[in-house]
Phi, psi and omega in degrees: 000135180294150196281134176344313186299342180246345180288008198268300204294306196307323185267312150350293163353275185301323173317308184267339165303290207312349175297320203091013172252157189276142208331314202305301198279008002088294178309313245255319180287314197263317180095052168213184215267186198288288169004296199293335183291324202278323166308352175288301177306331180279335170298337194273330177312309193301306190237041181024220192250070172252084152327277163005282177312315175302304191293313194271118207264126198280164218263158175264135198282124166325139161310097158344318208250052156278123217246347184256069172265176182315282217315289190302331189279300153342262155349246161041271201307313211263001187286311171261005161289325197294310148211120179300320198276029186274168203226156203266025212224290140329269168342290183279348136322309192293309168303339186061067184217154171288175181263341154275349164258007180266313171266016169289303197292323186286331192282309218266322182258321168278025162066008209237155193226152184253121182263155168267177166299134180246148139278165177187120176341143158282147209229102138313177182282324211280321158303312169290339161299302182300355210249303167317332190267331182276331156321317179304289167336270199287347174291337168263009143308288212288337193249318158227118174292207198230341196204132156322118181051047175302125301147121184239130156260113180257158180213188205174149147247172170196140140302103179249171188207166217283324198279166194268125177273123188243123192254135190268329166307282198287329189257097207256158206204109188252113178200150178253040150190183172301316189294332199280355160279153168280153168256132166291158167266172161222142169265154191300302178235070195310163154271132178235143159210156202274131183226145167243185189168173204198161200187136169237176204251046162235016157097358169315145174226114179301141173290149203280159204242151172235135169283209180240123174329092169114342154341112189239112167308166198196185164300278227272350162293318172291321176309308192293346168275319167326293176299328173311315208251304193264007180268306189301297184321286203294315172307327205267296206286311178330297197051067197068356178299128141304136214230139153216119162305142172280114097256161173279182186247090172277176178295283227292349142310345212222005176271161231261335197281337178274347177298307190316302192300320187324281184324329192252353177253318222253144175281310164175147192235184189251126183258179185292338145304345189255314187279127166296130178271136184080061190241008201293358142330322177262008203264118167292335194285320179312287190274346184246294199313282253276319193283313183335295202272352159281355180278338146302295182281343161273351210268039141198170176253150203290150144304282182249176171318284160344317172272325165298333190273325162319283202319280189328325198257356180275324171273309198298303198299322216254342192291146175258172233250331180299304214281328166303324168275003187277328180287301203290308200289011168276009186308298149002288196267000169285338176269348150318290170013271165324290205293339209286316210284355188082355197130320218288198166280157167213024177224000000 
């Protein structure tokens, strides 16, 4: 049977031959072309008045030299079980097929579309329980809190570095040849630093803390920045409020001597039972800040440190306090996310 969209046209058609009118106006009424009209007609002389017979239009003969055949589809199928990350390119050499019918065959009959590739933490099964159990965990936090209108501190590091950040995919050069793009530099040996930072989830953003070069973090080197730096800030923007700080669980978060300090400082915090591990997904600082402001402070490149660390304090001070907080409130439904995905990823 012909697709709806066109059997319409054929009994119109047929309707207005039997009507007495001539092809033109026939054309000119169903909007199709003269052809179709006068093979209509000649069908209806060929079968005198079996309409019927006319109107359902006989199915079209595969091409003798067609190549996307079960056999060929097959083949295919198992070509690519075999290894999926194969280029659509590649493939129809290895078949002696063009790359525009290998790819019509992967799109329209096996369903299958070429996706990139994601990164992602390594998630063992046994990392993948915990991270489903602490989704739990904290998703009955975020849902009844312990204390009304509770105040979330997320806080992250990130290495940034001097050199100009390039997504090679995206960051595209309109020029009418190759030689006419500039090449980004890169330095041999760039210069880096470490930022630590904190954002609460009514869109406040803590200035960003540098670490010292060359710095390997410990317990009492994070107490003492905690106290220096992010206890005061997190006292000022709370102003009495109740609070729970965020972190993962690196060791020096998760050493026994910094649980203590938590505890005795802290309104109250994500202990290594509570933040799901291999999470950065779940991080406002993570999935939102670090790219927000490295897409700023890279997008040429620094000269000296000193000037990468200006870009970093700069951006950081200009981020706006609405977008922080819209980025904070998806936390919720990203950890639905997680428990929906069982642990796994779901982005």
């Amino acid at each position: 049977m012909p697709k709806k969209s066109t059997l319409w046209k054929r009994i119109t058609c047929i309707m207005m031959i039997r009507a007495g009118r001539d092809n033109r106006d026939i054309m000119e009424c169903v909007q199709c072309s003269l052809n179709t009209v006068k093979a209509i007609r000649n069908e209806m002389g060929e079968n005198s008045d079996d309409d019927e017979a006319v109107a359902a239009r006989k199915p079209h003969s595969q091409r003798r030299d067609c190549v996307r055949t079960d056999a060929f589809l097959a083949d295919l199928q198992a070509r690519v079980m075999e290894n999926p990350g194969i280029g659509i390119r590649p493939l129809a050499r290895a078949m002696g097929v063009a790359p525009s019918t290998m790819k019509m065959a992967l799109n329209d009959d096996l369903r299958y579309f070429s996706y990139k590739r994601r990164r992602g933490q390594l998630l063992t099964e046994k990392g993948r329980e915990r991270r489903l159990g602490n989704a739990k965990t904290l998703l009955n936090l975020l849902k009844h809190p312990v204390e009304p209108g509770t105040l979330w501190f997320f806080s992250s590091e990130k290495n940034f570095c001097q050199d100009q950040k390039v997504n090679t995919q995206n960051n595209r050069w309109l020029a009418y040849c190759a030689a006419d793009v500039p090449r980004v530099p890169q330095t041999k040996f760039p210069q880096t630093v470490m930022v630590f930072s904190c954002v609460s989830s009514e869109g406040d953003v803590m200035p960003p803390h540098f670490f010292e070069q060359g710095l390997r973090q410990n317990a009492d080197g994070y107490i003492s920045m905690l106290d220096t730096f992010v206890k005061p800030w997190i006292t000022r923007v709370a102003n009495g409020r109740p609070y729970v700080f965020q972190q993962d669980s690196a060791p020096c978060h998760t050493a026994s001597k910094t649980i203590k300090w938590l505890a005795a400082n802290f309104n109250d915090f994500t202990g290594p039972n509570v933040w799901p591990p291999s999470s950065p997904d779940l991080n406002p600082m993570d999935y939102f800040v670090w790219g927000a402001v490295e897409r700023d402070t890279n997008r040429t490149s620094s000269n000296t440190k000193a000037e990468l660390m200006a870009k970093i304090r700069s951006v950081f001070a200009a981020l706006p306090r609405e977008t922080v907080a819209r980025a904070c409130s998806r936390l919720q439904r990203r950890v639905e996310a997680v428990i929906e995905a069982e642990g796994g990823y779901f982005e």
